[in-house]
C-alpha positions as CSV (number, residue, x, y, z in Angstrom):
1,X,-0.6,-25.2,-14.0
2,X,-0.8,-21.9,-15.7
3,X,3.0,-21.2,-15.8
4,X,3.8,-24.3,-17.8
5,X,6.2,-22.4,-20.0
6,X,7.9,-21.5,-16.6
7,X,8.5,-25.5,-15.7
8,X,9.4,-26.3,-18.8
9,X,12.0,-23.9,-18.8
10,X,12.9,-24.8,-15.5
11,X,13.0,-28.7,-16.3
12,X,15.0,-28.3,-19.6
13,X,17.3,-26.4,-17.3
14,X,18.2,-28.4,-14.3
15,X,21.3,-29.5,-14.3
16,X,22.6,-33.5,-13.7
17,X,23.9,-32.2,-10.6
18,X,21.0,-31.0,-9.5
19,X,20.0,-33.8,-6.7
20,X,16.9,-32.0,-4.9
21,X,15.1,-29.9,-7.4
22,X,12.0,-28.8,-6.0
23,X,9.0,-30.9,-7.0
24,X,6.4,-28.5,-7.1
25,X,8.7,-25.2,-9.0
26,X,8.9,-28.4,-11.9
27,X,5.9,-28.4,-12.2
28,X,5.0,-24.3,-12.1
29,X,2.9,-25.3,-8.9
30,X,2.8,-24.2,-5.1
31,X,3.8,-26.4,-2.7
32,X,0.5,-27.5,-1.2
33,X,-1.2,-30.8,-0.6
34,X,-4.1,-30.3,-2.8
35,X,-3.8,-30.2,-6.1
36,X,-5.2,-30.9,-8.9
37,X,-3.7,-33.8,-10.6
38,X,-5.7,-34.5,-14.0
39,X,-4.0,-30.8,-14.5
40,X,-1.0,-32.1,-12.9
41,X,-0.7,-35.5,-15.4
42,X,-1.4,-33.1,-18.5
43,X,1.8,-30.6,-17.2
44,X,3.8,-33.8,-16.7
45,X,2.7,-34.9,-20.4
46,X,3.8,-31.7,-21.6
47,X,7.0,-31.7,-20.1
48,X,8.0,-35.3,-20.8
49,X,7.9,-34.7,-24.4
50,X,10.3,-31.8,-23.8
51,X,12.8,-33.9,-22.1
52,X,12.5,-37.2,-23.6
53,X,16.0,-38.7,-24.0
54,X,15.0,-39.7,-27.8
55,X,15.1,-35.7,-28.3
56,X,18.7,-36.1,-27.8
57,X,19.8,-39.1,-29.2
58,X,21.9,-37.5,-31.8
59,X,23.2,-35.4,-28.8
60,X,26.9,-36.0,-27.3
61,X,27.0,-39.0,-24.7
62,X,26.9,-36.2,-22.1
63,X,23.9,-34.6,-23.1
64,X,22.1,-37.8,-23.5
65,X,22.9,-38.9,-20.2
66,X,21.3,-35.6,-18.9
67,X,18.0,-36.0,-20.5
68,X,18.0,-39.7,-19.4
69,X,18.9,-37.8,-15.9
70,X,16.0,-35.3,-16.6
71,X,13.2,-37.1,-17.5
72,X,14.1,-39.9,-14.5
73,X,13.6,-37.2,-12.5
74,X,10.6,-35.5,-14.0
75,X,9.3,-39.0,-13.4
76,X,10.0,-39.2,-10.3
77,X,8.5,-35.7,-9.4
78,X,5.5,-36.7,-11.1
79,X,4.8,-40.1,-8.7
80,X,5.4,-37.9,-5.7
81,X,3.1,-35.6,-6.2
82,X,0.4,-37.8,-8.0
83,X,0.5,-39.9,-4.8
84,X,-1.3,-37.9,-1.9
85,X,0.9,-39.9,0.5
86,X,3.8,-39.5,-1.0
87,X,3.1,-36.0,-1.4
88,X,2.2,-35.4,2.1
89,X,5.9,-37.4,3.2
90,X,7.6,-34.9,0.5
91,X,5.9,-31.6,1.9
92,X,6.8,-32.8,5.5
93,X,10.7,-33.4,4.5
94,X,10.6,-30.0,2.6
95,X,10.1,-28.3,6.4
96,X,12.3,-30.8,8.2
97,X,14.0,-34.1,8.5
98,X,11.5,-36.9,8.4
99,X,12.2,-40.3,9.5
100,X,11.8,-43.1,7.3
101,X,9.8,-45.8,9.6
102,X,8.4,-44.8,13.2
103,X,6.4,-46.0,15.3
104,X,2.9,-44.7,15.4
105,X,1.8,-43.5,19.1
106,X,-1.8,-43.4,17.7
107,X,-3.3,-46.2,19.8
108,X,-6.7,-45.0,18.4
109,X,-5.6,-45.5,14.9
110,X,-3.8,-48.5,15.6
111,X,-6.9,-50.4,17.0
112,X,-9.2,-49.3,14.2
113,X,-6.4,-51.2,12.3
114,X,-7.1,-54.1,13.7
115,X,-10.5,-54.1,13.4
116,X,-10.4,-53.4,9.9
117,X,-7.8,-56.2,9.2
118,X,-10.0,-58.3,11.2
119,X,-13.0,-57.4,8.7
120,X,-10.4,-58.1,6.1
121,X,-9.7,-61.4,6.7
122,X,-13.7,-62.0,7.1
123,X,-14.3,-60.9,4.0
124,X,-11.5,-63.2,2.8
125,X,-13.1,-66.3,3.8
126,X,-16.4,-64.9,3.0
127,X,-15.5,-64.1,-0.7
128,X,-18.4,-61.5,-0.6
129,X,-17.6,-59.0,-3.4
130,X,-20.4,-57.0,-2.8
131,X,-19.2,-57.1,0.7
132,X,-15.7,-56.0,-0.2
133,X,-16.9,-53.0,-1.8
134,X,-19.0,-51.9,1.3
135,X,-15.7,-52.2,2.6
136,X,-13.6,-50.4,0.1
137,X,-16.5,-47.3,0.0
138,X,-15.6,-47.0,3.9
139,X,-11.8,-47.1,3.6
140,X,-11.9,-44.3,0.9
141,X,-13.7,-42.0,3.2
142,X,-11.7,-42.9,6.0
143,X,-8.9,-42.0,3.8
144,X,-10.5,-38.9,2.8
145,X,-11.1,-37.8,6.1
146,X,-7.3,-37.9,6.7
147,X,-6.2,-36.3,4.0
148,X,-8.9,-33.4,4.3
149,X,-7.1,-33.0,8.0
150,X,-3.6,-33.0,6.9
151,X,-4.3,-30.7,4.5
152,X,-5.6,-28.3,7.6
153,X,-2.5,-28.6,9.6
154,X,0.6,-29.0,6.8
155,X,0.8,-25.3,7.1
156,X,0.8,-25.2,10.8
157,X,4.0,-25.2,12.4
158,X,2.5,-25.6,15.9
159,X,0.9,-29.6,14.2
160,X,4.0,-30.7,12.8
161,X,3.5,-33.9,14.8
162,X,0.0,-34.2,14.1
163,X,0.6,-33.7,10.3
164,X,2.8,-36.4,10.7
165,X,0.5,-38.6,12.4
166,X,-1.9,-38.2,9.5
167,X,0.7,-39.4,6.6
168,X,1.6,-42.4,8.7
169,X,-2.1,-43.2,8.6
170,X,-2.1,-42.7,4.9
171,X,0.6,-45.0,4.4
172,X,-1.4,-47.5,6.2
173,X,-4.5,-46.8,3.8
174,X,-2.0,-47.2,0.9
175,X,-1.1,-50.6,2.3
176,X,-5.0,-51.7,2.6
177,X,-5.6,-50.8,-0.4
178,X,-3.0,-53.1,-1.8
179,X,-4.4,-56.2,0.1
180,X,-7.5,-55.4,-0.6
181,X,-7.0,-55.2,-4.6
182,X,-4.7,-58.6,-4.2
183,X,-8.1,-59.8,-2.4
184,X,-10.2,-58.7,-5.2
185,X,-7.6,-60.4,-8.2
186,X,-7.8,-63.7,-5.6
187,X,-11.7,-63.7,-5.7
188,X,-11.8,-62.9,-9.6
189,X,-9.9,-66.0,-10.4
């Protein structure tokens, strides 16, 4: 985050044409999967005042369109790379094409899915908070487990599948998560 003169240069710059501006150059970063992103939400602060379509409301109609163009995509840069999912799926399209939805061989994985879902829906009927939490503590460092091992093999040519593996698991994380936090709003009411 150092070279935030450098992005912001770079994101004043990019042109409305510009359909696949690289992420992490916006940001003055290195593509990797870790990264810090209390840094990363203080760069994105910085550059969204920069780019703010108000700056250029006494612009011409073209110029205002290309802020509105710029900061869209500044925003959308930023909820890539905030997201450790969606920043695993965008470093894995940056080396090659990525499909959108595939089936996971991962019959490991997919039966720990079901036992969790099956936990899930106990935990449901049970309305246990205290419970739920257990549960949540032991999804996050399932989740973290993943992520520490995607970070070891995103480099690695050679575990291109196995990198790939590992961000269709974190998809599925992001999608427990979400029924576990409509779960918790359910048993708060």
């Amino acid at each position: 985050m150092a070279n935030v003169a450098a992005a912001k240069a770079l994101v004043c710059s990019m042109a409305h044409t510009q359909e696949h501006a690289d992420y992490f150059a916006m940001f003055g970063l290195q593509p990797a999967f870790m990264l810090d992103t209390a840094a990363l939400a203080v760069t994105y602060r910085e550059l969204a005042k920069d780019v703010h379509p108000d700056r250029f409301s006494s612009g011409s109609a073209a110029e205002q369109r290309q802020a509105v163009e710029r900061a869209a995509q500044l925003n959308e840069a930023f909820q890539t790379l905030k997201s450790p999912t969606q920043r695993a799926l965008y470093l894995l399209r940056r080396q090659a094409d990525l499909p959108e939805e595939t089936t996971i061989q991962d019959g490991e994985f997919l039966f720990q899915q079901m036992e969790w879902r099956e936990q899930l829906e106990t935990l449901q009927e049970q309305a246990d908070l205290d419970a739920l939490d257990v549960f949540v503590r032991e999804l996050k460092q399932a989740r973290q487990v993943v992520e520490t091992a995607f970070a070891d093999c995103i480099d690695d040519v050679q575990q291109r599948t196995q990198a790939e593996r590992l961000a269709r698991r974190m998809q599925f994380f992001d999608k427990m998560f979400y029924e576990v936090r409509q779960l918790e709003e359910r048993l708060d009411d």
